[in-house]
Backbone as a chain_set.jsonl record, in Angstrom:
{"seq": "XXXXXXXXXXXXXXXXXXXXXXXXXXXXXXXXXXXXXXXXXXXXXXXXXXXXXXXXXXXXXXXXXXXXXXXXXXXXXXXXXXXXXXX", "coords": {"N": [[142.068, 164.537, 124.307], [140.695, 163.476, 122.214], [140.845, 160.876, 122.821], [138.877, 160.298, 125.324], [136.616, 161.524, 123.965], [136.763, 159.15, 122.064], [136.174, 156.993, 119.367], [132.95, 154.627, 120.53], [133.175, 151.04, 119.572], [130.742, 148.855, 119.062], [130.369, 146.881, 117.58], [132.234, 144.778, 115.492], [132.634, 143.078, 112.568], [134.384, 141.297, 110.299], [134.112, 139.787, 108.246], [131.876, 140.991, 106.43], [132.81, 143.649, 106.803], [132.04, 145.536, 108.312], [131.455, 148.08, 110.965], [130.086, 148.916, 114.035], [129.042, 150.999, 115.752], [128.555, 153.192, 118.922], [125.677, 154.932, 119.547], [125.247, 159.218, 119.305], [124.712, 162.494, 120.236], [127.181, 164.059, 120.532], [129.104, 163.625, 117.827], [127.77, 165.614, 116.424], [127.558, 168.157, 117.33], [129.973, 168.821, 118.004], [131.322, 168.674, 115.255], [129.534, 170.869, 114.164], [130.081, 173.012, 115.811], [132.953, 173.079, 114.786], [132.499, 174.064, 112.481], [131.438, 176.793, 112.724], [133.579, 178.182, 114.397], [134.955, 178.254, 112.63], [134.028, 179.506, 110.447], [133.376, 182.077, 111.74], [135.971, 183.06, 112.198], [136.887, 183.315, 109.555], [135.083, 185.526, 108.419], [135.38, 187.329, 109.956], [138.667, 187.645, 109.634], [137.478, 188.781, 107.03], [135.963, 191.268, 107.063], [137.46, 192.448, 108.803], [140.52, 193.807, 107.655], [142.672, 194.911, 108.32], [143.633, 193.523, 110.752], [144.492, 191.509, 109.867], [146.763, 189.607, 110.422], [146.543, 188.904, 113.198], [144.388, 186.983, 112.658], [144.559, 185.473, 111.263], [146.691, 183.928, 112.348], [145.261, 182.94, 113.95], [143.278, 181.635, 112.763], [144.831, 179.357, 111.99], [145.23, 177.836, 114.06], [143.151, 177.405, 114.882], [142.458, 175.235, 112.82], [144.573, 173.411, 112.647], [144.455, 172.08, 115.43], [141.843, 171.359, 114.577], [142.293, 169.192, 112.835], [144.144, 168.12, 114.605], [142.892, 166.837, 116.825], [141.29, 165.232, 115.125], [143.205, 163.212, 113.264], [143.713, 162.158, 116.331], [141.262, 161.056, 116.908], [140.933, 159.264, 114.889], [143.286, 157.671, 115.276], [142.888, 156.147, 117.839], [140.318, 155.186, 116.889], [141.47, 153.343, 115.619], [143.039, 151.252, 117.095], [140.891, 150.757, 118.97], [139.359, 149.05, 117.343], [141.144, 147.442, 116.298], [141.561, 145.954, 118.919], [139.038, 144.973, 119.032], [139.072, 142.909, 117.451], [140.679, 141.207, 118.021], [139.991, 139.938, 120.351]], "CA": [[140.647, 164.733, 124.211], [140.442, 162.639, 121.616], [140.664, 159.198, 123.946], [138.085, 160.571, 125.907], [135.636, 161.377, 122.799], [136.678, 158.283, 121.009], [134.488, 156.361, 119.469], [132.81, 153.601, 121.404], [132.762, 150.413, 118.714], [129.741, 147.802, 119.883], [130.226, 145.429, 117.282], [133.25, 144.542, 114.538], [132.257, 142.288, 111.846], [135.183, 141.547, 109.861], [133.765, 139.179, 107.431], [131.059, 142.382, 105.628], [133.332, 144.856, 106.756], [131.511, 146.66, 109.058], [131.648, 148.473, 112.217], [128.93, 149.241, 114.546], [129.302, 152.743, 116.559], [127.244, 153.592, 119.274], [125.083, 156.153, 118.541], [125.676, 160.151, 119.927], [124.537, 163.56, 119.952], [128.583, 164.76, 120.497], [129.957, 164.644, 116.779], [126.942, 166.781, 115.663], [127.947, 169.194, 118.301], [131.572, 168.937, 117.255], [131.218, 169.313, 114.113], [128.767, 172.343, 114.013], [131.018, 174.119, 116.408], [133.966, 173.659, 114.246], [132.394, 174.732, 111.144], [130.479, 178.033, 113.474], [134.174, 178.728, 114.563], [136.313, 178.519, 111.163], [133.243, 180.46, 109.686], [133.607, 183.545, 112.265], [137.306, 183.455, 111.801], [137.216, 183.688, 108.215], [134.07, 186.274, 108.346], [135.717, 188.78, 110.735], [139.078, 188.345, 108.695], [136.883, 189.503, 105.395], [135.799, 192.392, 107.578], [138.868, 193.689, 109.042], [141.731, 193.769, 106.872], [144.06, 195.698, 109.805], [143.861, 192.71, 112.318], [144.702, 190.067, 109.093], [147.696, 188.637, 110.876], [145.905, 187.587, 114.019], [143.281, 186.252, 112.303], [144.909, 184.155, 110.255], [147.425, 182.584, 113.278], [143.328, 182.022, 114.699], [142.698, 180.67, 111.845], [145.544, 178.726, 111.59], [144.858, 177.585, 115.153], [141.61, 176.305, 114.989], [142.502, 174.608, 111.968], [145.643, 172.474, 113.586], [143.513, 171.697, 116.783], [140.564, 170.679, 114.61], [143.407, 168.359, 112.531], [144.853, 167.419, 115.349], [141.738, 165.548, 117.295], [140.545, 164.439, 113.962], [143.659, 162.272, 113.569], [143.485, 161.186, 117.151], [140.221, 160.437, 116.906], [141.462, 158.066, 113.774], [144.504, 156.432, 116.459], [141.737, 155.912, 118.796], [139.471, 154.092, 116.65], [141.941, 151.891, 114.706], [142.933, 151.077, 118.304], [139.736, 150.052, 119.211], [138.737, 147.681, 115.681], [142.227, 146.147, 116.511], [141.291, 145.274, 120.281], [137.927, 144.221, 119.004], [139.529, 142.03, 116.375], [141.757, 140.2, 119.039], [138.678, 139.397, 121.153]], "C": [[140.006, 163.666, 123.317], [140.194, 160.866, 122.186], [139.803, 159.427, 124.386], [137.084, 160.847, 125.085], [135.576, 160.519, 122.212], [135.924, 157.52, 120.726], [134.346, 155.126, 120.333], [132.114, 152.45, 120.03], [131.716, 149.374, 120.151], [130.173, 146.65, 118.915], [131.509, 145.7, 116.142], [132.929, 143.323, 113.935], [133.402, 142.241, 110.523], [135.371, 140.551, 108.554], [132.491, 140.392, 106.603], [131.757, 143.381, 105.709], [132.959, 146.024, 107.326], [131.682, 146.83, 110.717], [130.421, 149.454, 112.776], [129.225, 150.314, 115.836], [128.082, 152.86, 117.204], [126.696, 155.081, 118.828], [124.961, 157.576, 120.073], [125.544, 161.473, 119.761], [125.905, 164.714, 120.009], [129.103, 165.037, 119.027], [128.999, 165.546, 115.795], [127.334, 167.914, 116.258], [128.98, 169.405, 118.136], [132.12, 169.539, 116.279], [130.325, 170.654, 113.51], [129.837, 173.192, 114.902], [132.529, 174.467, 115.888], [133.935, 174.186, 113.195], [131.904, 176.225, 111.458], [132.526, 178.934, 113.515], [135.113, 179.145, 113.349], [135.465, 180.104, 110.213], [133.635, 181.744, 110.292], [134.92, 183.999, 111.814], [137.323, 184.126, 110.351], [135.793, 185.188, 107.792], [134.86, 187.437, 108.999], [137.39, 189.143, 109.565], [138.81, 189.012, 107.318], [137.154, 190.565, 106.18], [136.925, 193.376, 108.238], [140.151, 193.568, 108.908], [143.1, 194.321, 107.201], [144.807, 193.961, 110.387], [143.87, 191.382, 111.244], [145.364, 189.113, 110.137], [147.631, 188.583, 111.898], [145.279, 187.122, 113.472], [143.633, 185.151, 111.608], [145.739, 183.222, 111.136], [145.984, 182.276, 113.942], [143.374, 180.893, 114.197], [143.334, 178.929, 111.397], [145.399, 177.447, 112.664], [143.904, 176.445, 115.198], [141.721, 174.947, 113.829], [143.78, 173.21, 112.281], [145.073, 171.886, 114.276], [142.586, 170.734, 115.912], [141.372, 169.523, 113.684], [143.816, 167.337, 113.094], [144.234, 166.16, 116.341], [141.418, 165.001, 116.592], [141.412, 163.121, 113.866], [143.85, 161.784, 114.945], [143.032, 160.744, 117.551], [140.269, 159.454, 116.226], [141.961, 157.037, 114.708], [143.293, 155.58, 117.092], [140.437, 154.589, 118.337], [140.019, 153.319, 115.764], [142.891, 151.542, 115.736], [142.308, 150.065, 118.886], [139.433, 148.604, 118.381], [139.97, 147.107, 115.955], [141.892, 145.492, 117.513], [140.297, 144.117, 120.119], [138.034, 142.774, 118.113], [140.181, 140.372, 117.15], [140.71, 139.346, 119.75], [138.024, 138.255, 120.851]], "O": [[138.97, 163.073, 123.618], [139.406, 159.997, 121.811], [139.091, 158.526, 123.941], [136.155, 160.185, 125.549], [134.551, 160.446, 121.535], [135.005, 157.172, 121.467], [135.333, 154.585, 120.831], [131.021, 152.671, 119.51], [131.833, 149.236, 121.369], [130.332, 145.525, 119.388], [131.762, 146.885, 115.923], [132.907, 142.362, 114.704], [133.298, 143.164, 109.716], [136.425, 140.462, 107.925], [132.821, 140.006, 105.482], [131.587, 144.228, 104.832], [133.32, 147.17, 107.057], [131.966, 145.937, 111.515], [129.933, 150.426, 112.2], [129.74, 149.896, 116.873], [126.959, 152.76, 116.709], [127.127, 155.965, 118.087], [124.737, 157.333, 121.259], [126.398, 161.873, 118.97], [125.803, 165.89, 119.662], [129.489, 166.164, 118.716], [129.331, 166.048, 114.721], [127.465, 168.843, 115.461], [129.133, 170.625, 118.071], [132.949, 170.445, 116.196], [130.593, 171.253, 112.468], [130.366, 174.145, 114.33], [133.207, 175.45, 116.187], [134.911, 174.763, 112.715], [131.934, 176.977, 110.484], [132.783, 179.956, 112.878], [135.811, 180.152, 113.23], [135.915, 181.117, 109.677], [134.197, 182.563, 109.565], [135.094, 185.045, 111.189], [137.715, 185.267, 110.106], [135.86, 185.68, 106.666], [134.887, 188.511, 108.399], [137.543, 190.177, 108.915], [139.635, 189.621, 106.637], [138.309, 190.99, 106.217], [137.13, 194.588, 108.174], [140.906, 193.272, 109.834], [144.19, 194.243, 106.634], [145.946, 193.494, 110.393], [143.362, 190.324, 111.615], [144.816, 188.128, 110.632], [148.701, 188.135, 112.309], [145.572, 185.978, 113.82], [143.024, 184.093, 111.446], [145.7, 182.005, 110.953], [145.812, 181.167, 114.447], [143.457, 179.739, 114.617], [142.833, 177.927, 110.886], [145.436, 176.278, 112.28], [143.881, 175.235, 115.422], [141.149, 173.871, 114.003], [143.488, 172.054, 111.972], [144.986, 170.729, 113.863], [142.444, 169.559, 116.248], [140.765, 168.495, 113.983], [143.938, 166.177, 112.7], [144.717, 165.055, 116.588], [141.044, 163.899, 116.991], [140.899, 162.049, 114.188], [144.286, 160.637, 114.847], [143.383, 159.974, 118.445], [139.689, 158.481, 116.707], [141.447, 155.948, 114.965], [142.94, 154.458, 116.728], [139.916, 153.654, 118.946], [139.307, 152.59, 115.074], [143.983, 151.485, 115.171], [142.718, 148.958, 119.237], [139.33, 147.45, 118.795], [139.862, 145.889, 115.813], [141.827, 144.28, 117.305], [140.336, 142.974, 120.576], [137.25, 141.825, 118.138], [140.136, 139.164, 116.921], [140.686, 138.119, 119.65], [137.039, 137.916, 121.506]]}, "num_chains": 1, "name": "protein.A"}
């Protein structure tokens, strides 16, 4: 998923040190939906102290997953700034 979300560099400037990202209404949407879902998780386990130990492999869940694109969103774009480098 992460290849397919990754970022899209436009420019690599490797004399200032900067990198130019197009611009995207996806990691606002990303990121609100993973902070909406960690929140419920951890809100319902307050509330029901029976059903801890699903909630916490949820929790554990969402938290791996959201880990797990994060670094291959990283691969992805030091990937990219290498390609662009070569160019």
């Amino acid at each position: 998923m992460a290849v397919a979300t990754g970022p899209r560099l436009l420019a690599v400037d490797r004399s200032k040190g900067l990198v130019t990202l197009s611009g995207s209404v996806f990691p606002l949407i990303r990121n609100v939906t993973v902070f909406v879902v960690q929140y419920a998780v951890a809100v319902a386990a307050a509330r029901h102290l029976d059903g801890q130990r699903v909630l916490a492999i949820a929790g554990r869940a969402v938290s791996g997953a959201t880990a797990g694109y994060f670094i291959g969103w990283s691969i992805v774009f030091l990937i990219r700034y290498r390609k662009a480098g070569a160019a």
